[in-house]
N, CA, C and O atoms as a MOPAC input file, in Angstrom:
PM7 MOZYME 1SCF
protein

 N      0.81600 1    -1.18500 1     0.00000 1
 C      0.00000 1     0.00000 1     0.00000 1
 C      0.87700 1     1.27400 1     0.00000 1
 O      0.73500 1     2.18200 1    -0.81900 1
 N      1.75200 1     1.26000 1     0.94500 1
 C      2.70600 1     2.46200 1     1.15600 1
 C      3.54900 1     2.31200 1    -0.30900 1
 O      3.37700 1     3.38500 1    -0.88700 1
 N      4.29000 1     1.52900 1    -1.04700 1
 C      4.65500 1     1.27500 1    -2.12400 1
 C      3.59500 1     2.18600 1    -3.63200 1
 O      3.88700 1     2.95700 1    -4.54600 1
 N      2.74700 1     1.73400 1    -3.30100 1
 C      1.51400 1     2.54400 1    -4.14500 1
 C      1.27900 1     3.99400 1    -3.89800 1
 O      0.82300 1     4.76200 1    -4.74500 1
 N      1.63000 1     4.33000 1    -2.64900 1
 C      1.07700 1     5.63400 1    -2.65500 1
 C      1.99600 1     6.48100 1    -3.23600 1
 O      1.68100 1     7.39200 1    -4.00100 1
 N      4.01700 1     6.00100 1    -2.63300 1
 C      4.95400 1     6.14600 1    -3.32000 1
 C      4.91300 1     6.43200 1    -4.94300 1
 O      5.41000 1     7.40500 1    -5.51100 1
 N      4.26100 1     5.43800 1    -5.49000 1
 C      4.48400 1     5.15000 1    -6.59200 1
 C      3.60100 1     6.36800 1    -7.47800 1
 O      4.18100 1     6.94700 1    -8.39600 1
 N      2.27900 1     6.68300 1    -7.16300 1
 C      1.41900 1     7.92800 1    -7.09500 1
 C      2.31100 1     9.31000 1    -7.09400 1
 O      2.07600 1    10.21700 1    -7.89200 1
 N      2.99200 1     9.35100 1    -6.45800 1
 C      3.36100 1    10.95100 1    -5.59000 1
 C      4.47100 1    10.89300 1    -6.69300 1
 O      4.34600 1    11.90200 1    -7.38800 1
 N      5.65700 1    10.00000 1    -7.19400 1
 C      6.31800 1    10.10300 1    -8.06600 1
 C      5.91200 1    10.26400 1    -9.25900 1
 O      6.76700 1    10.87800 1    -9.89700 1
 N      4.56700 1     9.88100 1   -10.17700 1
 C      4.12100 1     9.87600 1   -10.91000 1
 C      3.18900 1    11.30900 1   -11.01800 1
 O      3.15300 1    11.91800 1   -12.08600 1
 N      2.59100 1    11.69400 1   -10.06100 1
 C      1.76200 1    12.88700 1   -10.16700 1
 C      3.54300 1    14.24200 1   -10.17100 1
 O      3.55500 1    15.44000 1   -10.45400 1
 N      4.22500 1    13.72100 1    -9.92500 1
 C      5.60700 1    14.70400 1   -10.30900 1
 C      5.74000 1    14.78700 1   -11.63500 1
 O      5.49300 1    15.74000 1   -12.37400 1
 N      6.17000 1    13.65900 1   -11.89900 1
 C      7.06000 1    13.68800 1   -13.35100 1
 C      5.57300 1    14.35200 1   -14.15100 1
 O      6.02800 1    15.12400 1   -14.99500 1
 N      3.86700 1    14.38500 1   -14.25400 1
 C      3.36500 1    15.34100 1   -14.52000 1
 C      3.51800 1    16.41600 1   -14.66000 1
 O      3.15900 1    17.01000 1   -15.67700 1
 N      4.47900 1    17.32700 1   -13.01100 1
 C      4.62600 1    18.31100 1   -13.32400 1
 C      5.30100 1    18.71300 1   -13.49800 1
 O      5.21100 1    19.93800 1   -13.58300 1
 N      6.65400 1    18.04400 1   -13.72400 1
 C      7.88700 1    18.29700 1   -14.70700 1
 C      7.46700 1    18.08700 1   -16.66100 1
 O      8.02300 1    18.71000 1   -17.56500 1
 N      6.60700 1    17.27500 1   -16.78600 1
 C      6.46200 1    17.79400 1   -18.31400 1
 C      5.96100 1    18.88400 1   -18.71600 1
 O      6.14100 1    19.51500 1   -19.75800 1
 N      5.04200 1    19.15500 1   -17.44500 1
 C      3.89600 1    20.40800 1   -17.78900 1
 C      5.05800 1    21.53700 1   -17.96800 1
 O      5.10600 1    22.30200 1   -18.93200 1
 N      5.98500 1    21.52000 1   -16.88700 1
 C      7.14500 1    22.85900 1   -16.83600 1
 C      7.83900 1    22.83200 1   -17.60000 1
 O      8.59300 1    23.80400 1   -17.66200 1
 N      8.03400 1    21.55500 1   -18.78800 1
 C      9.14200 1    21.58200 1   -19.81700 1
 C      8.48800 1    22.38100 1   -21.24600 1
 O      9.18400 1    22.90800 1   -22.11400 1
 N      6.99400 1    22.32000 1   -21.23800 1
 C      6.31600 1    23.17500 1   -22.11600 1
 C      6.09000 1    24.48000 1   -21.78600 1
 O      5.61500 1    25.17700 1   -22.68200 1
 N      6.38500 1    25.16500 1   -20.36600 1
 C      6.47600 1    26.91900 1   -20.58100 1
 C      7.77300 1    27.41400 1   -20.59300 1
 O      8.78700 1    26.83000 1   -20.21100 1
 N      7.66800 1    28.57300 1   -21.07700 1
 C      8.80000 1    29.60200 1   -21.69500 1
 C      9.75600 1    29.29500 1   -20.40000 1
 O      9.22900 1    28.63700 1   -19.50300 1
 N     11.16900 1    29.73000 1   -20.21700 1
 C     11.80100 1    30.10100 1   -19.32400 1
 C     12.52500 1    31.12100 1   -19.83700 1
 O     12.90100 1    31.40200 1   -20.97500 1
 N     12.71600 1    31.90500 1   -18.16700 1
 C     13.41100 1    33.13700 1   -18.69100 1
 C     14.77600 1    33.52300 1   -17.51200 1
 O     14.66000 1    33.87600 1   -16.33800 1
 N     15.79000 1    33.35000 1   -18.15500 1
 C     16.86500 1    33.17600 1   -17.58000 1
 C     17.32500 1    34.98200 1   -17.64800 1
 O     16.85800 1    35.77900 1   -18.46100 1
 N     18.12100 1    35.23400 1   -16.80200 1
 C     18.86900 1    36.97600 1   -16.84300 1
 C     20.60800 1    36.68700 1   -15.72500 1
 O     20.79800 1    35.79500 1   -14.89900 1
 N     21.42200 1    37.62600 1   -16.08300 1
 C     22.45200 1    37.33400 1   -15.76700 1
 C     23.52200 1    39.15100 1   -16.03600 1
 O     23.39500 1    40.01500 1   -16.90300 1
 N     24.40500 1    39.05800 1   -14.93100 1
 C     25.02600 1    40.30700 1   -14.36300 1
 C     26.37200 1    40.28900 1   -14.35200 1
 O     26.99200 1    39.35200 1   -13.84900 1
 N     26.93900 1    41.30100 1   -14.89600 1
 C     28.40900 1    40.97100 1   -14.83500 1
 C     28.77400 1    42.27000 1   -14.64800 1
 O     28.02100 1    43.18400 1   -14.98500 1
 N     30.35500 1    42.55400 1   -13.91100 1
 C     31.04500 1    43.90700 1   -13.68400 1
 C     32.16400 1    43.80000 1   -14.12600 1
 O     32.74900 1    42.76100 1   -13.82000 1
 N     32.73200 1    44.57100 1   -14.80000 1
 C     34.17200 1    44.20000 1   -14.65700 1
 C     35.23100 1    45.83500 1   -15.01500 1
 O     35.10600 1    46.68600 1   -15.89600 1
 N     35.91400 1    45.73900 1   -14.22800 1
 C     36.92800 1    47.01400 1   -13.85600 1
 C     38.35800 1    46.79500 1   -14.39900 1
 O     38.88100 1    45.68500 1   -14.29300 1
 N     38.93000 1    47.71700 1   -14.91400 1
 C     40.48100 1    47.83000 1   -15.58600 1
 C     41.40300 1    49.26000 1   -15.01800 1
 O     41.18900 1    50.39100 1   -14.58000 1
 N     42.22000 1    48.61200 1   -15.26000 1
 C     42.78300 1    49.90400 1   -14.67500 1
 C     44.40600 1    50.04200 1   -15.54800 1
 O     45.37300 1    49.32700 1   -15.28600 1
 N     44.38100 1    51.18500 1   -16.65900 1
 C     44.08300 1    52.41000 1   -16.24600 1
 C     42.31500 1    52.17800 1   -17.06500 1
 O     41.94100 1    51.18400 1   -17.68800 1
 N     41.89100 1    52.85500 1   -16.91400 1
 C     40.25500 1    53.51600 1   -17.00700 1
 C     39.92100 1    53.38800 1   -18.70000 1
 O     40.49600 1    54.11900 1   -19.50600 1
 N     39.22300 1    52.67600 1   -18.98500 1
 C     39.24600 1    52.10800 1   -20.59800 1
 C     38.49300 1    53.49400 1   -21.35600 1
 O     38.85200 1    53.98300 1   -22.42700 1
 N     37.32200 1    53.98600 1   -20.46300 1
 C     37.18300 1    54.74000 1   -20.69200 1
 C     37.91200 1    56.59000 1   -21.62900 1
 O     37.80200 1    57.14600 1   -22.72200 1
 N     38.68100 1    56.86700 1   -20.14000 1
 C     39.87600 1    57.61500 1   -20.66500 1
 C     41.26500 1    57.32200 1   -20.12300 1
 O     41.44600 1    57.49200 1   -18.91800 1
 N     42.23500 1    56.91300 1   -20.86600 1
 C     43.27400 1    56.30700 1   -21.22900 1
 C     44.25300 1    56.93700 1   -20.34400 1
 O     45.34700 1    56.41900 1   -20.11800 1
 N     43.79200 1    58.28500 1   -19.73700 1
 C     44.96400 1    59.18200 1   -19.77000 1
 C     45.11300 1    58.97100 1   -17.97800 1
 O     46.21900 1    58.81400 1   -17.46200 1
 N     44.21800 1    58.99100 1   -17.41600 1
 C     43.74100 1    58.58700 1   -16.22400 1
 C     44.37500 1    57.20300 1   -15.39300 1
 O     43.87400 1    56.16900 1   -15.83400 1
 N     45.19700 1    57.01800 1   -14.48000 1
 C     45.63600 1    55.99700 1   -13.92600 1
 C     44.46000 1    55.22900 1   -13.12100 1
 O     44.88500 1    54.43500 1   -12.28200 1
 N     43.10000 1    55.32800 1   -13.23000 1
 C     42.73400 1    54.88700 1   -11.81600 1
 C     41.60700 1    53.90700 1   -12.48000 1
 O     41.54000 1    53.85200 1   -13.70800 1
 N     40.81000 1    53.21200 1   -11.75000 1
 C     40.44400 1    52.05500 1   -11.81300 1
 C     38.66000 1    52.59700 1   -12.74400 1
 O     38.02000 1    53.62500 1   -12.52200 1
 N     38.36900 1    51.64500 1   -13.59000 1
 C     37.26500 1    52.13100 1   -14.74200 1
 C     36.68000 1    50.57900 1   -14.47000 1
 O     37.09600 1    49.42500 1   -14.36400 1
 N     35.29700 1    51.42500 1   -14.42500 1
 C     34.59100 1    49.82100 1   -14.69400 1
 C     32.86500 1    50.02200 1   -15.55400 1
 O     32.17600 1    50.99900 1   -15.84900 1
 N     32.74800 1    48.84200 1   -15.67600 1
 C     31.23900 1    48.50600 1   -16.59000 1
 C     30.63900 1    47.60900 1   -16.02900 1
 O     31.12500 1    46.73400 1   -15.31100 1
 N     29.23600 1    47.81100 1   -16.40000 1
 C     28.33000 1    46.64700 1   -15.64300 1
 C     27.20100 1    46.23500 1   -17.45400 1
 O     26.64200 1    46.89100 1   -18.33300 1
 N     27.43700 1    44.77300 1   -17.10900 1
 C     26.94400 1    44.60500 1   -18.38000 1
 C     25.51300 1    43.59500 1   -18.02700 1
 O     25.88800 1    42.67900 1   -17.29500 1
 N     24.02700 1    43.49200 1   -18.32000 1
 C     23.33400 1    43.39500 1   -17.78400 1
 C     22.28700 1    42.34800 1   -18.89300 1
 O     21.80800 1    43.17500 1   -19.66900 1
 N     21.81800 1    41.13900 1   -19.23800 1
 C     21.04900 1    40.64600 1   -19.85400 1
 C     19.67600 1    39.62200 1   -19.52000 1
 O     19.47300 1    39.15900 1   -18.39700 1
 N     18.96900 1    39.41900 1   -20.46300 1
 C     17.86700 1    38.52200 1   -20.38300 1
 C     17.63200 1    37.64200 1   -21.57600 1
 O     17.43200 1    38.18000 1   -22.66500 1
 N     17.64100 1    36.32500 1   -21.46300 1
 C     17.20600 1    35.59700 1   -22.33800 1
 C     15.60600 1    34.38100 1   -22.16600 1
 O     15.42500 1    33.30700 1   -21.59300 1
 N     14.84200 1    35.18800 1   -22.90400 1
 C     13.41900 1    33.76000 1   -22.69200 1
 C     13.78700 1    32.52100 1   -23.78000 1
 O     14.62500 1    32.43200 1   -24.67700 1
 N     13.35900 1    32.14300 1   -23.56500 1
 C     13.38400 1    30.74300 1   -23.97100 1
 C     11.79700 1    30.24100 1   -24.49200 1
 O     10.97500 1    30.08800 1   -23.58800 1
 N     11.48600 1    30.06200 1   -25.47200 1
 C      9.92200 1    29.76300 1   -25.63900 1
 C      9.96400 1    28.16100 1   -26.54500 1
 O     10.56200 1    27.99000 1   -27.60800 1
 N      9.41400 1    27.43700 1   -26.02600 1
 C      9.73200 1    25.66800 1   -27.02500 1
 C      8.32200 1    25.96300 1   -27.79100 1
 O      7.18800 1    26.24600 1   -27.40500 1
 N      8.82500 1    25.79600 1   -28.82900 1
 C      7.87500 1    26.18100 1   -30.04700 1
 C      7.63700 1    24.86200 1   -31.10000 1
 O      6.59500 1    24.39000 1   -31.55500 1
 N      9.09200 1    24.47100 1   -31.28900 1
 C      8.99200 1    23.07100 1   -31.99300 1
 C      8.88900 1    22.39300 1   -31.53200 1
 O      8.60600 1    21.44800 1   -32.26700 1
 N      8.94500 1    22.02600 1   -30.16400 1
 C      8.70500 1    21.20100 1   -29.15800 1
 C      7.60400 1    21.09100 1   -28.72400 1
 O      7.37100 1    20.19200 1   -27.91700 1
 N      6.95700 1    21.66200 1   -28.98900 1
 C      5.14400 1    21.67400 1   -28.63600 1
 C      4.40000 1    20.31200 1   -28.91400 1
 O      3.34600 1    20.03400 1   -28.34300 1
 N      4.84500 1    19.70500 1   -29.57900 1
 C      3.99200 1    18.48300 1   -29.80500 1
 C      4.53000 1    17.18600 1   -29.06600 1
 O      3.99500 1    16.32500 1   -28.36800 1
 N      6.09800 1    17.46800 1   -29.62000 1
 C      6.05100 1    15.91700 1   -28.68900 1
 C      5.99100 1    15.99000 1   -26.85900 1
 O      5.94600 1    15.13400 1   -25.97500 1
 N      6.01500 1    17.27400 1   -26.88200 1
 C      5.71600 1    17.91400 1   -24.75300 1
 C      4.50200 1    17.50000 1   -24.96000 1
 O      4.34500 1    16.53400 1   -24.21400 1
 N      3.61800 1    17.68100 1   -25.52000 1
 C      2.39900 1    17.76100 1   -25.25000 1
 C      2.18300 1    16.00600 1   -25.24800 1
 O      1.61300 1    15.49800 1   -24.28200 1
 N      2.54500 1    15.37300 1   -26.08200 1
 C      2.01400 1    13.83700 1   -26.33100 1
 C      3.13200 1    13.40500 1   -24.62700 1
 O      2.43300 1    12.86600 1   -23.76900 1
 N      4.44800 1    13.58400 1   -24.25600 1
 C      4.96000 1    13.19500 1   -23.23600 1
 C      4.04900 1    13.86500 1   -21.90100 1
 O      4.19500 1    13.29200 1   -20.82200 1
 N      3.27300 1    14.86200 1   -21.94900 1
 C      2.38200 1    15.14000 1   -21.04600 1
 C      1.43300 1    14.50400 1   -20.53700 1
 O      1.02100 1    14.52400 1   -19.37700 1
 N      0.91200 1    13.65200 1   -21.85300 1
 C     -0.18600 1    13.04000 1   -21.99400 1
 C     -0.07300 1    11.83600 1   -21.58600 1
 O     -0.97200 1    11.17600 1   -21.06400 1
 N      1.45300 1    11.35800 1   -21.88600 1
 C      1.49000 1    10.05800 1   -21.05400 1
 C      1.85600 1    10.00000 1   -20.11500 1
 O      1.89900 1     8.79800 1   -19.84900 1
 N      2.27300 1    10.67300 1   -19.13900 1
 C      2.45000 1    11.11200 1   -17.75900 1
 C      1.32900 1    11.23500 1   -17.31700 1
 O      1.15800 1    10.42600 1   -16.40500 1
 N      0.33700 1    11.93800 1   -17.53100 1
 C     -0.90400 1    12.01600 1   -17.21900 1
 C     -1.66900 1    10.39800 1   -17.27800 1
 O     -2.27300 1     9.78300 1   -16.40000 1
 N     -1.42400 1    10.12100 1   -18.36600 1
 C     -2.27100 1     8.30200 1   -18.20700 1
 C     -1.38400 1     7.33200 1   -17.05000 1
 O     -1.86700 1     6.59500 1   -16.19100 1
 N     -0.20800 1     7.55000 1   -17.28500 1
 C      0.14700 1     6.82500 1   -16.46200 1
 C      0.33900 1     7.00400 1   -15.22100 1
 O      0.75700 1     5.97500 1   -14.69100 1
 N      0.15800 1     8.26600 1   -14.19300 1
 C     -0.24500 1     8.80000 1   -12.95200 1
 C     -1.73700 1     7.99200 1   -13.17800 1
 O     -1.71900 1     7.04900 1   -12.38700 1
 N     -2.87200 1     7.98900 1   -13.85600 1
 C     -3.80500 1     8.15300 1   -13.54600 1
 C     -4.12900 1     5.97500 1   -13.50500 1
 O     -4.86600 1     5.45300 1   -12.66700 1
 N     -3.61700 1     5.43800 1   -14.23800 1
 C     -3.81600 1     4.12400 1   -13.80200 1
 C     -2.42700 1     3.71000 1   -12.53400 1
 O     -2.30400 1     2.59500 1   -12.02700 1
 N     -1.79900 1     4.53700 1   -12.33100 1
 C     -1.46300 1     4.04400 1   -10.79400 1
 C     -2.40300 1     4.56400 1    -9.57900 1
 O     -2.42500 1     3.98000 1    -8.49600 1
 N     -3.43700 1     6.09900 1    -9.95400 1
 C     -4.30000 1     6.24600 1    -8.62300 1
 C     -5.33300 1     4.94200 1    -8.72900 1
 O     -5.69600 1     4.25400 1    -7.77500 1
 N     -5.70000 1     4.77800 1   -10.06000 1
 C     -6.59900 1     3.28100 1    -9.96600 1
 C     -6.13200 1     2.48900 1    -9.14400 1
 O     -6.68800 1     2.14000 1    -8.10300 1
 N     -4.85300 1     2.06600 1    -9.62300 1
 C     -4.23100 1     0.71300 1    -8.50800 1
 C     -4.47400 1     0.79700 1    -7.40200 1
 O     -4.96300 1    -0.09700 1    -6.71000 1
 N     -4.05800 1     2.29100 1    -6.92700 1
 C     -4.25600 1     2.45700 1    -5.40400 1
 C     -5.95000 1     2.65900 1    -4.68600 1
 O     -6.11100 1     2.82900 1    -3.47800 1
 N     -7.28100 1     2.59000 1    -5.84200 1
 C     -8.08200 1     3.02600 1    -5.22500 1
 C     -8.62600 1     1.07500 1    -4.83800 1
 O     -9.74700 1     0.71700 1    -4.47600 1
 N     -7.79400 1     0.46100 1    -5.00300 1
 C     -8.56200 1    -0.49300 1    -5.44100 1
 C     -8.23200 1    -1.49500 1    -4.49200 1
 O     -8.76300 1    -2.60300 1    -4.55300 1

């Protein structure tokens, strides 16, 4: 029984890991970096810096179908292990 319920709770997951492999993600990322003499102006001995700043989404577009059919069988197969367990 405890084996089954196990077996449920892992299965109602990997559901919601396919569901999350079909939305966008959106990743962003920060960087600084300082030189010295001053890149800026050359003439200057002292320490120059930049901050460089981005975002990338991510959208699965061609991937839409076979997420969706691997969704689908995650979904059937969560749903005949709650059978097992109702039974």
């Amino acid at each position: 029984m405890r084996s089954l319920r196990l077996a449920d709770t892992i299965y109602s997951k990997r559901v919601r890991l396919e569901t999350a492999e079909l939305l966008p993600k959106l990743y962003g990322f920060a960087s600084y970096s300082a030189t010295n003499p001053n890149s800026f102006n050359g003439q200057k001995k002292e320490f120059g810096g930049q901050y460089y700043l981005g975002a990338m989404l991510q959208v699965p577009i061609s991937d839409l179908f076979s997420g969706t059919f691997r969704r689908r069988q995650a979904k059937a197969e969560h749903r005949i292990k709650q059978l097992e367990l109702a039974e």
